[in-house]
C-alpha positions in Angstrom: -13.7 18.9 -61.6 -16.0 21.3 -60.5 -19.5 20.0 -59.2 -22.8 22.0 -60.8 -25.0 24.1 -58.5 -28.0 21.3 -58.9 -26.0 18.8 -56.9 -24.8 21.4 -54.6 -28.4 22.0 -54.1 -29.7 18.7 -53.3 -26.3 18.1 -51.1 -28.2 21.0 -48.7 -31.4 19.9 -49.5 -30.7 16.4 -47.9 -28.7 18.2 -45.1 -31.9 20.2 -43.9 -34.0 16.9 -44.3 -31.8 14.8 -41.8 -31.3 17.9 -39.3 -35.6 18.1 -39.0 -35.4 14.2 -38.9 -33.1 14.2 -36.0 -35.3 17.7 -34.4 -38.5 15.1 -34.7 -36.9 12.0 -33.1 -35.0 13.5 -30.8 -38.1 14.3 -28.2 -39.1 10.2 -28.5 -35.2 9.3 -28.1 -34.5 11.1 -25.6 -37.4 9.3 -23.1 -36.5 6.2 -23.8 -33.0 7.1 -22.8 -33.9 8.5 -19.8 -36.1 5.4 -19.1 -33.1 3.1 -19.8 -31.0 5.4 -17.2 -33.6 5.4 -14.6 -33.7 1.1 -14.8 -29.9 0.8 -14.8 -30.1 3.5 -12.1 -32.5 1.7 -9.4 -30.7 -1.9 -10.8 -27.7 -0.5 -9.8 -28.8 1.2 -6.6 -30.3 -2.1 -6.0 -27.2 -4.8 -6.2 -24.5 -1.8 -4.3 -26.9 -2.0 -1.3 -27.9 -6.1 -1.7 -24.0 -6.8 -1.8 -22.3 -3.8 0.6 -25.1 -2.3 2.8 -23.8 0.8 1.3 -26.6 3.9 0.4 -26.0 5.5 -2.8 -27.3 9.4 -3.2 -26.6 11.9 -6.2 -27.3 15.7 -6.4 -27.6 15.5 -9.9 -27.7 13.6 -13.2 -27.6 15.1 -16.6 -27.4 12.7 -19.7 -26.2 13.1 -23.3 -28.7 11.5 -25.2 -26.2 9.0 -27.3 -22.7 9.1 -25.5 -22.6 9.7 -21.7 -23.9 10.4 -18.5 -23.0 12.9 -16.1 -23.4 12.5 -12.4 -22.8 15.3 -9.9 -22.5 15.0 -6.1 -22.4 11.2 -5.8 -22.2 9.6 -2.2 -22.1 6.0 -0.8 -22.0 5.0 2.5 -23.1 2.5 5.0 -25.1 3.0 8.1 -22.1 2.7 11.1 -19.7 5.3 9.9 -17.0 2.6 8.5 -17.7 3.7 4.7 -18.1 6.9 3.4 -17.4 8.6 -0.7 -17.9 11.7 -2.0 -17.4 12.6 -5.5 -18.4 15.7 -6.6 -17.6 14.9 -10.8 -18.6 11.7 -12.0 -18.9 11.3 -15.8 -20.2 7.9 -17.4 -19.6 6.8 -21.5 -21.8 4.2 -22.4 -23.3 2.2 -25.1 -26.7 3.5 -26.5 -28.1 0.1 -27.5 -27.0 -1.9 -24.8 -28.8 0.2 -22.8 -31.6 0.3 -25.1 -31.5 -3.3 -24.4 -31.8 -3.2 -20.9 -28.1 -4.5 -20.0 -27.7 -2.2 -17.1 -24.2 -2.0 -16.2 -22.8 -4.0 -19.0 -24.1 -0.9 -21.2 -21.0 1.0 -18.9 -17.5 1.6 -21.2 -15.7 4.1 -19.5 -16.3 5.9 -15.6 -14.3 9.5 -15.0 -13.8 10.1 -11.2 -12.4 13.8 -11.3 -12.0 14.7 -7.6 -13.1 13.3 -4.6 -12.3 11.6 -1.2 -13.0 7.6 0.0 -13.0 7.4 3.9 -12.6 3.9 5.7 -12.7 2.8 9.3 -13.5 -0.6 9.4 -13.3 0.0 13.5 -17.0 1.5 13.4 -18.8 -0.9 12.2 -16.9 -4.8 12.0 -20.0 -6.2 10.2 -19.5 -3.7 7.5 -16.2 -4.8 7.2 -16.6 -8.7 7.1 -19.2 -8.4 4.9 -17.0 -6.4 2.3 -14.4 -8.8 2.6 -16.4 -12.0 1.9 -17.3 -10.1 -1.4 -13.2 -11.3 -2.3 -13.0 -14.6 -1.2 -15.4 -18.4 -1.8 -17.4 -18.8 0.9 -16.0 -21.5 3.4 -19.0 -23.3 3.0 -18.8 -23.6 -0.6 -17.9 -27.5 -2.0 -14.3 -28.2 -3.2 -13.9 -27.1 -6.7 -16.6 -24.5 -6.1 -15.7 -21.4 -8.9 -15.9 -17.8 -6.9 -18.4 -15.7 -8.6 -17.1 -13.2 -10.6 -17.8 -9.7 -9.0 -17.0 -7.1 -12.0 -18.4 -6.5 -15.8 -17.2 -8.2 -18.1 -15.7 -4.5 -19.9 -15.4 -1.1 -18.0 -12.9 1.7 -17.8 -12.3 3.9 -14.8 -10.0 6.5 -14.9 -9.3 8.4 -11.5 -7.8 11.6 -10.6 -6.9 13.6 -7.6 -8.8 11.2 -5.5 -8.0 11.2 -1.9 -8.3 7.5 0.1 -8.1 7.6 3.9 -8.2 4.3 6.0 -8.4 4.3 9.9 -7.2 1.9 12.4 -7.2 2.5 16.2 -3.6 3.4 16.6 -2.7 3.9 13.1 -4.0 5.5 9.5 -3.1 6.0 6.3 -3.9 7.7 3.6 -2.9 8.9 0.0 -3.6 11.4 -3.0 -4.1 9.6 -6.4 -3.2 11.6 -8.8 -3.6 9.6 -12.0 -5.1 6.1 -11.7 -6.8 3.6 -14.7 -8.9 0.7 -13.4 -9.5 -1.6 -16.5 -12.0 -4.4 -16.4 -12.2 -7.5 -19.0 -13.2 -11.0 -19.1 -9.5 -11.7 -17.7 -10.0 -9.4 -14.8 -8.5 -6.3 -13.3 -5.8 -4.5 -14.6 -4.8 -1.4 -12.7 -2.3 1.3 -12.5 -2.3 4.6 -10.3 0.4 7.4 -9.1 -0.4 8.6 -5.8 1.1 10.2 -2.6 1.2 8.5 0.5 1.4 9.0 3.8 1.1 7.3 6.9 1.0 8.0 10.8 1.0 5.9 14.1 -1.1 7.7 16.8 1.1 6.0 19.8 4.8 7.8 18.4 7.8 6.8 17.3 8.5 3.4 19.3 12.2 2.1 18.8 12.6 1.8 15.1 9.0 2.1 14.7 8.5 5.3 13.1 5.0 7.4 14.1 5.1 8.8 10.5 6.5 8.2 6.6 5.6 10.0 3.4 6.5 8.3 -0.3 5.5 8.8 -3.9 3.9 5.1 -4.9 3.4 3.7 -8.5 1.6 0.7 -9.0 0.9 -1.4 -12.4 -1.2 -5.1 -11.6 -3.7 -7.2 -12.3 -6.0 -9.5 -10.4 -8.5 -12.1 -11.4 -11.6 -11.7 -12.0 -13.2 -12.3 -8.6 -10.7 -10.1 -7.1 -9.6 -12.8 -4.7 -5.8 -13.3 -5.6 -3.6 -10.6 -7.9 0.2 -9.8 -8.6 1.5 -6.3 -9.1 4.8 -4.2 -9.1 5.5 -1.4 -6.9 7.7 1.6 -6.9 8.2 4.0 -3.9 10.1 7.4 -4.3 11.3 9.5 -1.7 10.5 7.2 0.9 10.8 9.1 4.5 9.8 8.7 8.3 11.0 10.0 11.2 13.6 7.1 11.4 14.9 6.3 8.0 14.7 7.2 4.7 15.9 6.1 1.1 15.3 7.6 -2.9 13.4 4.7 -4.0 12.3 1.1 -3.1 10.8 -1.3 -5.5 8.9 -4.7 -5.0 6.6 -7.3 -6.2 3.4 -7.8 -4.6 0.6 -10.6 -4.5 -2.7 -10.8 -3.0 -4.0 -14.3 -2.2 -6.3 -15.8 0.3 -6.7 -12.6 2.1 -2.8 -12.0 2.6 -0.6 -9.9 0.7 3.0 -10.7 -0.4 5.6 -8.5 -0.6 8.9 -9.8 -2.5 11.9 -7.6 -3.7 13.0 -6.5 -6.6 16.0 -4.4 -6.3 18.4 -3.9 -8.9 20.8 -1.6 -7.1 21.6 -3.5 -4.2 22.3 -7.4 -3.1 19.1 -7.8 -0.9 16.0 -10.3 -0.9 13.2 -9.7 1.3 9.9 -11.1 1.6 6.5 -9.3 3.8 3.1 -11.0 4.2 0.9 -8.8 5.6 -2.7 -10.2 7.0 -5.2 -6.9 7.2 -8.1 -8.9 8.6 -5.7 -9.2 11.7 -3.5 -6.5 11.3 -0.7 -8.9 11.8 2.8 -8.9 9.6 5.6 -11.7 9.2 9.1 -10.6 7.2 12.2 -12.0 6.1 14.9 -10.5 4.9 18.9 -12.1 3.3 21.5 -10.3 1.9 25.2 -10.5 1.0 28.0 -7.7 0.4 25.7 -5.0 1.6 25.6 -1.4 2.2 22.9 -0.4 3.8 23.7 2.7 4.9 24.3 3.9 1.5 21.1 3.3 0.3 19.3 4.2 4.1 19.8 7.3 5.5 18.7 7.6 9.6 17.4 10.9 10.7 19.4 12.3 13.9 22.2 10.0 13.3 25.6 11.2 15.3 28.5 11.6 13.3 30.3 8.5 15.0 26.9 6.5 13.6 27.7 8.6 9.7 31.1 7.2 9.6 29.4 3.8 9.0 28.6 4.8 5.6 30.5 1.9 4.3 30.1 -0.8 6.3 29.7 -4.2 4.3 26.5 -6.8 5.5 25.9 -9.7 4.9 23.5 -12.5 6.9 19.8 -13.4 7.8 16.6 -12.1 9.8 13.3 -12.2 9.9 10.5 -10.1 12.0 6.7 -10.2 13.1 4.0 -7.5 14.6 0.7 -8.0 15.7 -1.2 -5.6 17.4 1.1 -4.0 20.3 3.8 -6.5 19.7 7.0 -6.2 17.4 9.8 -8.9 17.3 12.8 -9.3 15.3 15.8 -11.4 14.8 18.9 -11.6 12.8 22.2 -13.6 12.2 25.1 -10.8 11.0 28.4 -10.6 9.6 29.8 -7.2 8.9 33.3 -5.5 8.2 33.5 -2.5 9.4 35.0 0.8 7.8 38.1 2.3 9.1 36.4 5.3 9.4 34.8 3.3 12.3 37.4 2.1 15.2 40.4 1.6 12.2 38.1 -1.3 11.0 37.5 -4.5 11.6 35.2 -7.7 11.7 31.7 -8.1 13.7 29.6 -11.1 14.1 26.1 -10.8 15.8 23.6 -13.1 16.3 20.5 -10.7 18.1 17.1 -10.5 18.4 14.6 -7.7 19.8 11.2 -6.9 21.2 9.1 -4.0 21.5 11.1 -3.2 25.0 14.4 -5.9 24.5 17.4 -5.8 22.5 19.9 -9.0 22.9 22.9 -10.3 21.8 23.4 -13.6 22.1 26.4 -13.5 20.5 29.0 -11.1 20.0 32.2 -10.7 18.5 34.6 -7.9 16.7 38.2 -8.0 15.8 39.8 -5.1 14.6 42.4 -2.7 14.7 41.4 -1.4 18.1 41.3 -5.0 19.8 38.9 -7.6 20.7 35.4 -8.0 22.2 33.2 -11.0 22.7 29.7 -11.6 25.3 26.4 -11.9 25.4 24.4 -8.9 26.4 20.6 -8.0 27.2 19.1 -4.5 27.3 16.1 -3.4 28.3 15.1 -0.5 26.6 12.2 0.8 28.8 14.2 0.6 32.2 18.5 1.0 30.2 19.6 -1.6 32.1 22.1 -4.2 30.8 22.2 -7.8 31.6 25.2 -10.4 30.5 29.1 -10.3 30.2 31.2 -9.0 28.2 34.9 -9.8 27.8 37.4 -6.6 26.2 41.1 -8.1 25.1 43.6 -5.0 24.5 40.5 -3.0 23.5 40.9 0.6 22.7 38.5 2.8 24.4 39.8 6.3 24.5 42.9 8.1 22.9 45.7 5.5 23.4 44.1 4.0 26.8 42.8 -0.1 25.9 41.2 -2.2 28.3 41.3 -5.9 29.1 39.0 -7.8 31.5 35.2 -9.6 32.2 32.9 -7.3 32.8 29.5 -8.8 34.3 26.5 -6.4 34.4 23.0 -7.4 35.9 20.0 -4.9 36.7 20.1 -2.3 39.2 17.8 0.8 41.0 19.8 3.1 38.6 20.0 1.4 35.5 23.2 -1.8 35.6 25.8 -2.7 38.3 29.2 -4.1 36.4 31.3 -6.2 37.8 35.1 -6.5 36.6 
């Protein structure tokens, strides 16, 4: 049905009417906008530096009267050098009339972080970084029972990408690329998710199996509460590489609680449990690991191995073991049975019971049977001076094209390196 030229009429009529309306409020609106901004601004400004000591400082702000907020330019940091962010793209949605209303940052629905770097050296400034950490954890002080406060709004959205993060340690750093991250905040709490590369490098070298440097792509889906004091979350790591060892993937579960964070396994692919709590106020680490029918060296690969060390490709594991660091000390220990691969002395059975420090590697207990004879002892290394320490008794053991040995052989430490006694 076709409409008649009056009501097409009145149709433009009205149209003009509520364009001049909007021309004629727009002027008023618009201040009071602004006016709203600047309050939620300096409120904001206000509680960053009351809670973190951090300084925030923007090049420019330029606001769309009834939808967002764009921020160009935007730094925080503190005073000492152990904090610093730059991002040059900041874009903010919000709700008109709750900030009409004077809500401040409950007015925020949705923060856009295009670009940008976050730099942290807790090292240059220790106040700095016990006063951030409080912010996640009750006060000691505080009575039994005593609820955290919550520290985040009650609804917000950030969405990150290509966002570098550094963090500094005195011998070590770390650092990684987000490329895609979503930070979601509701009366439940945090839910985040990111994609990032990751990197991270030991200024003192490779020590041992220490490695000075590894490189893996992480994912990351979790939640925390909503005082951001305790959290669970699963992570993924692809094309995980160092200069010791290396793997395709590696995936856990990890909780945060108390200041510690949990790492538990969750491989599908191969029979192994471990569990990591790491403590980052201390810088301190505790593992253990268990596993059963094994193959480790089909799902790690060691850089520089020999090719006597590749034929081990199928040995079988199974056993126990569990290791610690703190700052300038590593120690480990482990319970082992193994069967070897006949690409490997024709084969066989080895039972280990060892343990290791930064500079120490010892057997306790050893012994292999197999195809090419029989060993048994109790040996110690140290690594920083190659000398042995223990004995070690051979029974028809083959040692070089036909030729098999059998005897005690006693070493201790000498100038050189180890005496042997037979």
């Amino acid at each position: 049905m076709k409409r008649s030229r009056n009501f097409v009429a009145i149709e433009i009529i009205l149209f003009f009417l509520v364009l001049a309306g909007a021309y004629l409020l727009a002027g008023p609106a618009g201040k009071r906008v602004d006016m709203a901004i600047e309050s939620a601004k300096n409120g904001l400004l206000d509680r960053v530096y009351a809670e973190t000591g951090l300084t925030l400082r923007y090049g420019s702000m330029s606001p769309s009267v009834f939808r967002s907020l764009r921020i160009r330019n935007m730094t925080l940091s503190d005073s000492g050098g152990a904090f610093t962010a730059s991002f040059p793209d900041v874009e903010i949605d919000y709700g008109i009339a709750d900030l009409l209303a004077g809500k401040g940052i409950a007015a925020l629905h949705r923060v856009s972080v295009k670009g940008g770097s976050v730099t942290v050296n807790p090292s240059a400034d220790p106040e700095f970084a016990r006063r951030v950490l409080s912010l996640f954890s009750s006060a000691p002080t505080d009575p039994p029972g005593t609820p955290a406060e919550t520290v985040m709004p009650d609804r917000l959205v950030i969405d990150l990408s290509s966002l570098r993060v550094a963090y500094s340690a005195r011998d070590w750093s770390a650092s990684c690329l987000v490329k895609k991250g979503t930070a979601s905040f509701d009366p439940d709490g945090l839910r985040l998710s990111l994609d990032a590369d990751a990197r991270y490098r030991d200024a003192r070298g490779k020590r041992g199996f220490i490695p000075s440097s590894a490189t893996a792509s992480v994912s990351l889906d979790g939640r925390f509460d909503p005082t951001l004091s305790s959290g669970t979350s699963s992570v993924s790591l692809r094309n995980l590489a160092s200069d010791t060892v290396s793997t395709d993937s590696l995936r856990f579960a990890a909780a945060f609680r108390d200041g510690t964070i949990r790492l538990d396994s969750t491989q599908d692919l191969q029979p192994i449990d471990f569990n990591v709590s790491i403590t980052p106020a201390t810088s301190s680490m505790f593992g253990t690991f268990a596993c059963e029918g094994l193959f480790p060296l089909r799902w790690l690969r060691f850089s520089g191995a020999s090719p006597t060390f590749a034929s081990l490709r199928d040995l079988e594991l199974t056993g126990t073991g569990s290791f610690s660091y703190t700052p300038g000390t590593f120690a480990w220990k482990a319970d082992l049975d193994s069967v070897l691969p006949r690409a490997f002395t024709g084969g066989g059975k080895l039972a280990a019971s060892c343990s290791g420090t930064n500079d120490m590697l010892e057997l306790d207990t050893l012994a292999y049977k197999g195809a090419h004879g029989e060993l048994s002892g109790n040996l110690r290394f140290n690594l920083a001076s190659w000398s042995a320490d223990g004995i070690l008794y051979a029974r028809n053991f083959l040692v070089w094209r036909g030729t098999e040995i059998t005897g005690d052989f006693y070493f201790q430490p000498a100038l050189d390196g180890s005496a042997c006694a037979v």
